[in-house]
N, C-alpha and C positions, 0 to 999 in steps of 0.2 A: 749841575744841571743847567746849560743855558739857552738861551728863547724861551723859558719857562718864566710864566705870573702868573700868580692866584690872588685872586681878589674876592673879597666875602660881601654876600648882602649884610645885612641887619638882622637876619630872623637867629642867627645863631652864630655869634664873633667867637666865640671860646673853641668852637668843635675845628671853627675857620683854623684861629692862632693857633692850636693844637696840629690842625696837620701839617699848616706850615713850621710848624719849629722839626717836626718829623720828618722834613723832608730840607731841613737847614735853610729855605729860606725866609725871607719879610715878604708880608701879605702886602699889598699891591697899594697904591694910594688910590681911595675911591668917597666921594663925600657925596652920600645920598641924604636929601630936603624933600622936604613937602612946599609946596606952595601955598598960601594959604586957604588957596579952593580944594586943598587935600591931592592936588595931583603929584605925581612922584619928579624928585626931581634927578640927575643921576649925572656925576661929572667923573671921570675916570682923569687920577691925576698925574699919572705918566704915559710915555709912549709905550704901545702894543705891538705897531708895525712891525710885520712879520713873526709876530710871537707867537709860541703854542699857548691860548689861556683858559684858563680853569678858574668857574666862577662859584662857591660852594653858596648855595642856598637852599634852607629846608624847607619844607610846606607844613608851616605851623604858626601858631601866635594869630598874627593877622592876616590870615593865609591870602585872601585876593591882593591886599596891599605888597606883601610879601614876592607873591606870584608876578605881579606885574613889575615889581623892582627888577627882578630877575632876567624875565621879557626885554627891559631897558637899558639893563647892564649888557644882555649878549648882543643885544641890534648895537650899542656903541662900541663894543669893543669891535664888533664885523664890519663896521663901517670906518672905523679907524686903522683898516687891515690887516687887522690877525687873523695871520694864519690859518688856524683852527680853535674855535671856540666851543670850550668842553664844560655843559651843566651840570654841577656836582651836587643831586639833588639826593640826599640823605632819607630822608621821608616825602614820597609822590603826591603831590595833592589831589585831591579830587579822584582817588587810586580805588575806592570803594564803589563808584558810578561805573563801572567799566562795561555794563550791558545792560542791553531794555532788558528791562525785568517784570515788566509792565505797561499798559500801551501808554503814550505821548510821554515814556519817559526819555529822559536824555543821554547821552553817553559821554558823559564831561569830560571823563578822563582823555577819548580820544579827541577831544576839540582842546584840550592845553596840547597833549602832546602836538597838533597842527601848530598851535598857538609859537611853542616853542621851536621847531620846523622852522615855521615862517620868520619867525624874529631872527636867526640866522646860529641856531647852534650847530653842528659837525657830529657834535657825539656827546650821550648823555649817560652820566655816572649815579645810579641808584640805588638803593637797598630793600630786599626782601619785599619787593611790591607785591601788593594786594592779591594782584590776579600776574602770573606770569608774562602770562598771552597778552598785557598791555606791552611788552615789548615789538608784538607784530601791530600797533598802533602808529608807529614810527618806520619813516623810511630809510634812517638815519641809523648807527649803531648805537646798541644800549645795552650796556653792560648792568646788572643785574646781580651785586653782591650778595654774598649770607650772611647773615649775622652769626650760623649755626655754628663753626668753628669757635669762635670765640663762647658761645653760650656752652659746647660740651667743656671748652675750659673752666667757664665757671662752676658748672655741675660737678666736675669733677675732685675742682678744688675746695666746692666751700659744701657740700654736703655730704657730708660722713659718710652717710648710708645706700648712698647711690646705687651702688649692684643688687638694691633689694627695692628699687621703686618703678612706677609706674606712669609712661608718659601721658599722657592724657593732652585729645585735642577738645577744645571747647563746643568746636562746631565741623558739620562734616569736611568743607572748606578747607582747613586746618590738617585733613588726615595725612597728604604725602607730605607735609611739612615734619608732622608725630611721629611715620612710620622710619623717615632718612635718620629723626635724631636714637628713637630707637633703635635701632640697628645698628647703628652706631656704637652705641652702647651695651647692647646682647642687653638690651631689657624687654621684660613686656611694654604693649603699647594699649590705649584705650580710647572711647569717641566718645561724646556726650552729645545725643541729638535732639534738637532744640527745634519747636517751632514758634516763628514772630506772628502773632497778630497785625504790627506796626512797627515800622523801624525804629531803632533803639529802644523795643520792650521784647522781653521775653515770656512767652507766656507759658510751656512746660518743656519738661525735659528729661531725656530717658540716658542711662548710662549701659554703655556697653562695651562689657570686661569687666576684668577683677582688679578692684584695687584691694581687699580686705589685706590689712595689719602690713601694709607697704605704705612708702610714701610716693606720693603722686605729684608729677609735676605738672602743674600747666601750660601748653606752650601754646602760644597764637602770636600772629605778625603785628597787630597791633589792640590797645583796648581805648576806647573812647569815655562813656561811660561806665565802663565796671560794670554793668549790670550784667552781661552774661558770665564774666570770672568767677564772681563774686556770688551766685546762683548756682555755677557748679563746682565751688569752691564748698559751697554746705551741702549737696549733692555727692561730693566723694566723701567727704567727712560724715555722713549718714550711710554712705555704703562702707565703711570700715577703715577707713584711709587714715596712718595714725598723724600723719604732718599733710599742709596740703603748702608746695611753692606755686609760685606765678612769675611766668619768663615771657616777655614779649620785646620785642624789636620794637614796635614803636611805643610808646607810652604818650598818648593825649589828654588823657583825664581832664575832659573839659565835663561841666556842669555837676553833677553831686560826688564823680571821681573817687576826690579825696575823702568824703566822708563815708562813702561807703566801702573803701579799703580798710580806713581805720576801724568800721566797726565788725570788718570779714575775718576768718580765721584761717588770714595768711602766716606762715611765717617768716616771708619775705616774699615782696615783689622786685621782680630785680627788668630792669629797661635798659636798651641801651640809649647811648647820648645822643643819636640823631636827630633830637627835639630836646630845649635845652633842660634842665631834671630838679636847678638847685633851688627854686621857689617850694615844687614840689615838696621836697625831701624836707623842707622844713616843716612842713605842715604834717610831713608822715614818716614817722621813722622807719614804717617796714619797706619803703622803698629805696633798692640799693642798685644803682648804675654800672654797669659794663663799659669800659671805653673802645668803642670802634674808630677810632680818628686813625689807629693804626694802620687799617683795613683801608680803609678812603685813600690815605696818604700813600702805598706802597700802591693801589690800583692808580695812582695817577702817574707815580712816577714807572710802574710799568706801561702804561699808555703812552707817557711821552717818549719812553725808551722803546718803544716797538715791542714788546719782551709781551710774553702771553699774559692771560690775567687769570685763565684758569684755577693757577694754582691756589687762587685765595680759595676759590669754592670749598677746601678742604683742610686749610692750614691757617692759624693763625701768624699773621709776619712777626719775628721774635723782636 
């Protein structure tokens, strides 16, 4: 593959070296510093001129610190004249603000995607955002991955019982994500509808469908606090549910997370690696990772290669 670099922010080096080794080549020389007023500092250490480049950073850890490396990285590479400069953003930040949902609120998501625009990207690389529709945010292309191929692989492989369980979305949000992987599957599917008082609480919640003497998965894009999984995690398991899994694309578990997994009755939460998982998993065993570096790695080198990208929507690359 030549005119091709990839170069990784800081938020997630492993998912980086992972797709570059998938894709045979060395990640890019790039040495990002702070200054000591905390500003970002960003040296790219080879030439770009005329390259096609791909810069993989996730929206996680220190997400504004993070966000604005990213900002820094694509203005120098556009200004050092590449070609096309491609954000390989794994988990979208700010991907939850994506409408007033209330008056003087803001719509963050669409002021990074300008953010990102303006700093000089061509085309941006994502996975299973929040809201679709942040794709017409951008005037730019955005491709828009699933994690869902790779998650029917793992349903398939590591739970027994699958032709007899039940998909279950957490929140109504979640439904055409439930009903594509149902179908999928020739299984039933089911909703649990939830009202917030205040964000990140939940305050009840009504289930609707059968789960009784099936097992039930739960599938959502991503979980922050665990209070809504883990709320209708005892909600299937009081409506007759004999196992209860948990499958999300993105896994943040920021604030009581991890303790209210280990005290939920999962029998495994399974994430993929788009935010990075191994601090996690030590703190909790029932959480087990998917690797998507696959998926990223074949959407770029079909990107650089002109070749459609379609086909991931449906297929795990072998």
């Amino acid at each position: 593959m030549p005119n091709i670099k990839i170069f990784s922010g800081s938020s997630h080096q492993d998912l980086s070296q992972k797709i570059a080794d998938r894709l045979g080549l060395e990640l890019g020389k790039v040495v990002t510093k702070k200054f000591s007023n905390q500003e970002t500092c960003v040296e790219i250490g080879e030439s770009v001129r005329g390259e096609d480049v791909y810069i993989v950073q996730s929206g996680c850890g220190e997400i504004n610190d993070n966000l604005m490396e990213l900002l820094i990285m694509i203005n120098a590479c556009k200004i050092a004249s590449a070609s096309r400069v491609t954000a390989v953003i794994p988990c979208f930040p700010y991907a939850r603000q994506d409408k007033k949902d209330k008056s003087r609120a803001p719509i963050s998501a669409k002021l990074v995607a300008n953010m990102l625009s303006v700093s000089g990207a061509d085309h941006i690389i994502t996975m299973d955002l929040h809201a679709s529709q942040i794709q017409g945010f951008f005037d730019i292309p955005v491709d828009n991955l699933y994690a869902e191929p790779a998650v029917l692989k793992w349903i398939k492989e590591n739970i027994p019982e699958w032709k007899n369980c039940t998909i279950v979305s957490p929140d109504a949000g979640g439904a055409k994500r439930v009903t594509s992987i149902a179908d999928r599957l020739n299984v039933d599917f089911a909703l649990i509808h939830k009202e917030r008082k205040k964000a990140n609480e939940v305050d009840r919640m009504v289930l609707v469908g059968d789960v009784k003497d099936r097992v039930a998965i739960l599938v959502d894009d991503m979980a922050d606090t665990c209070g809504t999984i883990c709320h209708a995690a005892d909600k299937l398991l009081s409506a007759g549910a004999t196992k209860v899994y948990a499958i999300l694309t993105h896994g943040i578990f920021s604030g009581p997370a991890i303790s209210r997994i280990n005290n939920a009755c999962f029998e495994a939460v399974v994430v993929t690696n788009t935010i990075p998982q191994e601090d996690k998993m030590k703190h909790c065993p029932k959480i087990q990772v998917i690797d998507i570096s696959m998926i990223l790695a074949e959407a770029i080198r079909r990107t650089h290669n002109g070749e459609s990208v379609s086909y991931l929507f449906s297929h795990v690359p072998l």
